[in-house]
C-alpha positions in Angstrom: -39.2 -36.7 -17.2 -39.7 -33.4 -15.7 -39.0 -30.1 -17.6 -36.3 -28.9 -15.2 -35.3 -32.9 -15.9 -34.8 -32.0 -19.7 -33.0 -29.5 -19.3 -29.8 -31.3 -18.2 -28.2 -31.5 -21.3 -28.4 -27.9 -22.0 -26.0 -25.0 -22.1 -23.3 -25.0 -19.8 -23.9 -22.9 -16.1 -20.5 -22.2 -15.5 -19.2 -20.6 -12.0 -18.1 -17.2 -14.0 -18.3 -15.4 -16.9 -16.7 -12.6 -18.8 -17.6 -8.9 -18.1 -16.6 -7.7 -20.8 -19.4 -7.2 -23.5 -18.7 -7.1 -27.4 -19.5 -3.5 -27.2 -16.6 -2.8 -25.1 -14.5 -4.1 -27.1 -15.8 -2.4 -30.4 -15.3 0.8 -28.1 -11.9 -0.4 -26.9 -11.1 -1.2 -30.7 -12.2 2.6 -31.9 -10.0 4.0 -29.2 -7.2 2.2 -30.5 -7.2 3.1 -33.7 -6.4 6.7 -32.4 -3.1 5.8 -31.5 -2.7 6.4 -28.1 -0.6 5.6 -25.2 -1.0 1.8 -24.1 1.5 1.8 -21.0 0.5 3.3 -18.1 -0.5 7.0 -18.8 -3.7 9.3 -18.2 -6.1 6.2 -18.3 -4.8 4.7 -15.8 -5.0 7.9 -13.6 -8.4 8.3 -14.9 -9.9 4.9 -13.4 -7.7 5.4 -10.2 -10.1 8.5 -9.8 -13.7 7.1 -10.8 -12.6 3.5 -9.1 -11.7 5.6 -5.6 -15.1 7.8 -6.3 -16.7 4.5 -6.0 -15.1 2.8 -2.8 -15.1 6.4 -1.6 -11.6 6.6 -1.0 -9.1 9.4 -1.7 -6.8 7.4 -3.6 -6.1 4.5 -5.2 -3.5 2.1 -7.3 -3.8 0.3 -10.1 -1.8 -2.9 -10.5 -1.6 -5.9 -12.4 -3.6 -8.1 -10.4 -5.4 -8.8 -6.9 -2.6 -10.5 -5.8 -0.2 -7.8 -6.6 -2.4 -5.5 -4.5 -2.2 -7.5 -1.6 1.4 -7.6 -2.3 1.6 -3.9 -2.8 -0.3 -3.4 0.3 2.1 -6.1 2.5 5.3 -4.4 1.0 4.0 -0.4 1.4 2.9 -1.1 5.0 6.4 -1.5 6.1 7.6 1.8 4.8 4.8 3.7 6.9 6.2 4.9 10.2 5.3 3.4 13.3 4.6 0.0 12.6 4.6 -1.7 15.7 6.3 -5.4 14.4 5.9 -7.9 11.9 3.5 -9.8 13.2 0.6 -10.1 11.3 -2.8 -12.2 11.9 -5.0 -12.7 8.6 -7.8 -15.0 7.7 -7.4 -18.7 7.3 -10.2 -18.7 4.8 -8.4 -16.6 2.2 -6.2 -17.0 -1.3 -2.8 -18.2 -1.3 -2.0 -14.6 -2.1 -3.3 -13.2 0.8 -1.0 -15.0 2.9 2.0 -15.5 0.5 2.6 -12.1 0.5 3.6 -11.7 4.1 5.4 -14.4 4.3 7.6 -13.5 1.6 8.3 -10.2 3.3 9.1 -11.9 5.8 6.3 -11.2 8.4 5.2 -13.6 11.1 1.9 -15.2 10.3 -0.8 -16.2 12.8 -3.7 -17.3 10.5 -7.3 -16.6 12.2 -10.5 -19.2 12.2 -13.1 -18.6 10.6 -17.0 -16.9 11.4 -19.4 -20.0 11.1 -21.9 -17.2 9.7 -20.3 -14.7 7.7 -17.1 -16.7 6.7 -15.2 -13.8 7.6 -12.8 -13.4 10.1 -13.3 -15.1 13.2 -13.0 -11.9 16.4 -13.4 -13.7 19.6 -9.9 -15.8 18.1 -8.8 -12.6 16.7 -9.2 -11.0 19.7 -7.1 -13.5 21.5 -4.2 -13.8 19.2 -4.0 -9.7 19.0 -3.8 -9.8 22.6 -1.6 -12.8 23.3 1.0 -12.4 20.4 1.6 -8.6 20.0 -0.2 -8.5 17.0 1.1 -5.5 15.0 -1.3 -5.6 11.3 -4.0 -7.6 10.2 -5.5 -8.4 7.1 -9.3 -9.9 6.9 -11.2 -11.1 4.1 -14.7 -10.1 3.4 -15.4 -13.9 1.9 -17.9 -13.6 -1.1 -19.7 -10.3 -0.7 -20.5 -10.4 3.0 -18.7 -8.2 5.7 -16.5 -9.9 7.9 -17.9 -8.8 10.6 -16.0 -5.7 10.2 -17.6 -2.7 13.1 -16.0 -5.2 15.6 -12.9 -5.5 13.6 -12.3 -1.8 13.8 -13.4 -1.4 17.4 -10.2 -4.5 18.6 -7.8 -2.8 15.8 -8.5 0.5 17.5 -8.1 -1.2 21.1 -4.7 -2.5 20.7 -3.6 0.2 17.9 -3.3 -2.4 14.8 -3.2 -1.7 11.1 -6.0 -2.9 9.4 -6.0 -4.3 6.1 -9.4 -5.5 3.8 -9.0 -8.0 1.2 -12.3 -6.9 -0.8 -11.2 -9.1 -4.2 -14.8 -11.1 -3.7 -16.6 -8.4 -2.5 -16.9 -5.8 -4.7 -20.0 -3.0 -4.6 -21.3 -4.5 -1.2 -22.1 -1.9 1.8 -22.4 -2.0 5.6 -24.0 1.3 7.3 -23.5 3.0 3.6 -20.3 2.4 3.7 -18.2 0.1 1.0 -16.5 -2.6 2.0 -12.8 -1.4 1.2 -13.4 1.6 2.7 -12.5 0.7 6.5 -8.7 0.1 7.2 -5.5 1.6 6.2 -6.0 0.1 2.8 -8.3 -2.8 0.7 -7.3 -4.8 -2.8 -9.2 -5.3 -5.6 -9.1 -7.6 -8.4 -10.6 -7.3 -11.7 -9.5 -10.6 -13.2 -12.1 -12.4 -15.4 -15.2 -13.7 -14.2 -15.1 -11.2 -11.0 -17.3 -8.1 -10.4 -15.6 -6.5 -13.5 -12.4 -7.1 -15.5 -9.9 -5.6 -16.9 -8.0 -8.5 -18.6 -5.6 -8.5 -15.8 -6.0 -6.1 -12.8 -6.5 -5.1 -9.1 -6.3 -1.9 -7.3 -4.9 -1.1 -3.8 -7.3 1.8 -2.3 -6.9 4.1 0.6 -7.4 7.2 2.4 -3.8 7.6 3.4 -2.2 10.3 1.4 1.0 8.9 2.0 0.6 5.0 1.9 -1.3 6.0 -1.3 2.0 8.0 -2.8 5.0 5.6 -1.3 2.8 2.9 -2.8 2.8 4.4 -6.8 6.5 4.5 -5.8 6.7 0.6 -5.0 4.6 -0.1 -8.0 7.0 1.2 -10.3 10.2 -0.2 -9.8 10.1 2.6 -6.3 11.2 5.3 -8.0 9.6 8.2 -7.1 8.1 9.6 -10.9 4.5 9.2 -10.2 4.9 10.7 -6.8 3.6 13.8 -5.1 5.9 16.7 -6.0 6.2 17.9 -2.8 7.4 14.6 -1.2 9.9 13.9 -3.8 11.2 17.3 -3.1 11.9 16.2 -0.1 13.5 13.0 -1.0 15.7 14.3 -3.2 16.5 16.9 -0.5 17.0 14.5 2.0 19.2 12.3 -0.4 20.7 15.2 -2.2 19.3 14.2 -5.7 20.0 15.9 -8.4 17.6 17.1 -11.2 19.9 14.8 -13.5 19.5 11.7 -11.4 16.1 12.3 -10.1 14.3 10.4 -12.8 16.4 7.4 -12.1 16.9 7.0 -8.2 15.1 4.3 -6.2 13.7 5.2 -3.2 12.2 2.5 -2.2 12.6 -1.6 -2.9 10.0 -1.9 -5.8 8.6 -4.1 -8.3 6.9 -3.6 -11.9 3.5 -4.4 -11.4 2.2 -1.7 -13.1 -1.4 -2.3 -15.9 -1.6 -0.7 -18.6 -4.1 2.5 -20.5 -5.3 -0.7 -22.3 -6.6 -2.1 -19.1 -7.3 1.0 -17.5 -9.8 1.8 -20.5 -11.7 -1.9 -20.1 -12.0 -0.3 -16.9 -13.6 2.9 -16.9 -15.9 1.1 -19.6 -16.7 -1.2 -16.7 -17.6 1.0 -13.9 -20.2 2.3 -16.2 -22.0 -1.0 -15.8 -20.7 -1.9 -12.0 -24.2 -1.0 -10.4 -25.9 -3.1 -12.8 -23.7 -6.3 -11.9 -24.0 -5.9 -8.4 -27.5 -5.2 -8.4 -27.9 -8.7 -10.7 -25.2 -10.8 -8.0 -27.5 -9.4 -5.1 -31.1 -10.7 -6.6 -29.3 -14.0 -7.5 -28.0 -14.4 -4.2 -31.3 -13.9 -2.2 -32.7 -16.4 -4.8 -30.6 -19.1 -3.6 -31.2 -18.6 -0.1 -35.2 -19.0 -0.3 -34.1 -22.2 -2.6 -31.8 -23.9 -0.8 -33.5 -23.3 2.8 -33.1 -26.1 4.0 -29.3 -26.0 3.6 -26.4 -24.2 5.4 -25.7 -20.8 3.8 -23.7 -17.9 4.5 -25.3 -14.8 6.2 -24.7 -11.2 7.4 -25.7 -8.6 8.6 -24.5 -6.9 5.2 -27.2 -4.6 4.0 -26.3 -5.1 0.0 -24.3 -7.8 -0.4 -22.6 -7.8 -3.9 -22.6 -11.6 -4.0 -19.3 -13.2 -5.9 -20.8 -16.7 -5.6 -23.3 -18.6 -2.9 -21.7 -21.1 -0.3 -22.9 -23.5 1.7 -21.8 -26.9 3.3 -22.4 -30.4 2.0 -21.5 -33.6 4.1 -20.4 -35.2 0.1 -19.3 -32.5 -1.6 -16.9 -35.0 -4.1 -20.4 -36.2 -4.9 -22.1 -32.9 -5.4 -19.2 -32.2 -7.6 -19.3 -35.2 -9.7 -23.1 -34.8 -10.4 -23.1 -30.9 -11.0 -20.5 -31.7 -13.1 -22.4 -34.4 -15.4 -25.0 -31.8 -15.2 -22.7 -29.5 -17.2 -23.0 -27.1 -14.0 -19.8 -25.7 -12.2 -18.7 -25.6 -8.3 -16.1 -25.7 -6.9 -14.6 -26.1 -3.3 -15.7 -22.4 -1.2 -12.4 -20.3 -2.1 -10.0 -23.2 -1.7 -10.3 -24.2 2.2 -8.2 -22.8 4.8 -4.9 -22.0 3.8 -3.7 -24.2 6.9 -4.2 -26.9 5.1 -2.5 -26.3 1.9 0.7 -27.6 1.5 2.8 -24.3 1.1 1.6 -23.6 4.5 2.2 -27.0 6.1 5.8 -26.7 4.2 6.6 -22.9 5.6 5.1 -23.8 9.2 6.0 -26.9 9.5 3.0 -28.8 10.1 -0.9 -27.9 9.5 -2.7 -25.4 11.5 -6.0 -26.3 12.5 -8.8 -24.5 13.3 -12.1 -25.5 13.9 -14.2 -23.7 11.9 -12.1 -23.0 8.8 -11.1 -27.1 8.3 -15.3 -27.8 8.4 -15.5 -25.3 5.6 -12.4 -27.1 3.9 -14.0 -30.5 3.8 -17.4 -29.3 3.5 -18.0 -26.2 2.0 -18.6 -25.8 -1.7 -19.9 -22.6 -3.8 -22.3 -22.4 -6.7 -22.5 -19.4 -9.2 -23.4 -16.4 -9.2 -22.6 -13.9 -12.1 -24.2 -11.6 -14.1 -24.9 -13.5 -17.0 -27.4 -16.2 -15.2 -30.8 -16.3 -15.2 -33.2 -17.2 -12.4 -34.0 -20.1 -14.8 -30.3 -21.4 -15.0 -30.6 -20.9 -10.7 -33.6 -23.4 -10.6 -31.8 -25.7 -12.5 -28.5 -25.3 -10.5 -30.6 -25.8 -7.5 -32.3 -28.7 -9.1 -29.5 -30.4 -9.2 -28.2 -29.6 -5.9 -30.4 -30.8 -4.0 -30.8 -34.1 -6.1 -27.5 -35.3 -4.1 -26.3 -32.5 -1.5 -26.7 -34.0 2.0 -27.1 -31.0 4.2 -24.1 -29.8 6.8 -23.9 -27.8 9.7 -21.0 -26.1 11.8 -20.3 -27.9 14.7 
């Protein structure tokens, strides 16, 4: 038996882990004990600012979740002048609450294929749908830390005059020409839900540079009244809907939700962006581990120049069997996000049959991710691949 061999039977290599140290909570326990405001309050203000000081963005907006980001960003969108329609194109290989979202709102849908490099958005069948259908907003997803391909996403959006949206939930800390991803189009989410970049219990953040999709969307946030507003604009609301001073506190001007976080969170928070750099710099150096490891196998690449890996994908031609073995192995995967959304039954159910494309349904029935996260070790990585590559059978796009 060899000594990678023995090893089976040790700790468990799971796909994430938590961010949150001990230490943070002891801090998060001393802060407590002070008494102060948990509901959303200076905290959370303070995070907007550091978090929007990283993505270098002007603003940003905490929420609840990632998924009520990309809901907050879906709903806010319609409230900016000028949107040309409802039709909106977004990446087949994405989260059910990527799409959900606009379909909800009640947006027309065209999902896009997939990049057989990056994973990201697919542009030649971008281009085409933006041109054919009157596209009016899309929304990409830069899939585990790489760019989706995003320079020529901005040059067609710019072409046809199209609101661009960045799903950044995986991608966390990674740049393109010195720029974060997130930092692009009219707006990007965040989420900072357990085992991702960082946590804060429950969170996301919807980030732009947009003074006023930034203020209508702290509005929309909170139940769309217009307390956490810029002054000056609800002077003008209550202006332009004669408001008085009495009622001000407690008219609605716009269709909201309550999706706010909390100080709580918003504390985990700024005690995480203290050790942000750290992570990514840890998901990067596992990342270009496994793709001097696994070689011989299909993996996702980029022209990314730091990519902030969230886990490492590649394609199997038995990935039930890969599964099965990693997972007697006491090693996690799982399948890469979860396949094309058009072939999940919500979608088949709202369109009325499956949409298929031909890069995102390889990636379905072939692709599979293995961890990444900061609490790995390049040791836990050779057994991970060790393991692999006992059973994966090596896949390619056709």
């Amino acid at each position: 038996m060899t000594e990678i061999e023995s090893k089976n039977k040790e700790k468990r290599i799971g796909l994430a882990s938590d961010t949150i140290p001990n230490y943070h909570l002891d801090d998060l326990s001393k802060w407590i004990k002070n008494y102060p405001r948990l509901t959303q309050g200076k905290k959370t203000k303070e995070f907007e600012n550091v978090f929007s000081k990283f993505i270098n963005t002007k603003d940003s907006t905490f929420v609840n979740s990632g998924s009520s980001a990309n809901l907050l960003m879906a709903t806010t969108n319609l409230f900016i002048p000028n949107l040309k329609n409802k039709k909106v194109a977004i990446s087949s290989l994405s989260w059910a609450t990527t799409v959900s979202p606009f379909i909800q709102l009640g947006y027309q849908p065209t999902l896009i294929d997939t990049d057989p490099k990056n994973l990201g958005i697919n542009v030649d069948h971008l281009y085409k749908a933006i041109k054919n259908e009157n596209i009016g907003t899309v929304i990409i997803v830069h899939v585990l830390g790489h760019n989706s391909t995003i320079d020529k996403v901005v040059d067609i959006c710019q072409e046809f005059n199209v609101r661009l949206f960045e799903d950044c939930c995986q991608s966390l800390g990674s740049l393109i020409n010195n720029k974060k991803l997130g930092s692009f189009g009219l707006a990007s989410s965040f989420s900072f839900f357990y085992g991702h970049h960082i946590s804060t219990i429950e969170g996301g953040c919807v980030c732009s540079d947009n003074f006023e999709f930034n203020q209508i969307s702290k509005a929309i946030r909170s139940h769309g009244w217009g307390r956490n507003m810029d002054q000056n604009l609800v002077d003008n609301l209550k202006k332009k809907y004669n408001i008085s001073d009495f009622r001000d506190s407690y008219t609605f001007y716009y269709p909201g939700y309550n999706i706010r976080s909390t100080d709580l969170n918003a504390y985990i928070g700024l005690l995480q962006m203290q050790i942000l750099d750290k992570y990514c710099m840890k998901r990067n150096e596992l990342f270009k581990y496994y793709l001097i490891e696994l070689a011989e196998f299909w993996s996702q690449t980029s022209n990314t120049d730091f990519v902030s890996s969230f886990s490492f994908a590649t394609l199997v031609e038995n990935p039930d069997e890969v599964w099965s073995h990693l997972s007697s192995k006491n090693i996690e995967c799982r399948p890469l996000i979860s396949g094309s959304i058009g072939l999940q039954p919500y979608w088949i159910e709202y369109n009325g049959k499956a949409t298929r494309l031909r890069y995102s349904d390889q990636v379905h029935s072939k692709g599979i991710y293995l961890p990444i996260h900061a609490d790995l070790s390049l040791e836990d990585l050779k057994r991970v691949c060790f393991e692999f590559k006992q059973v994966a059978k090596p896949s390619f796009f056709e």
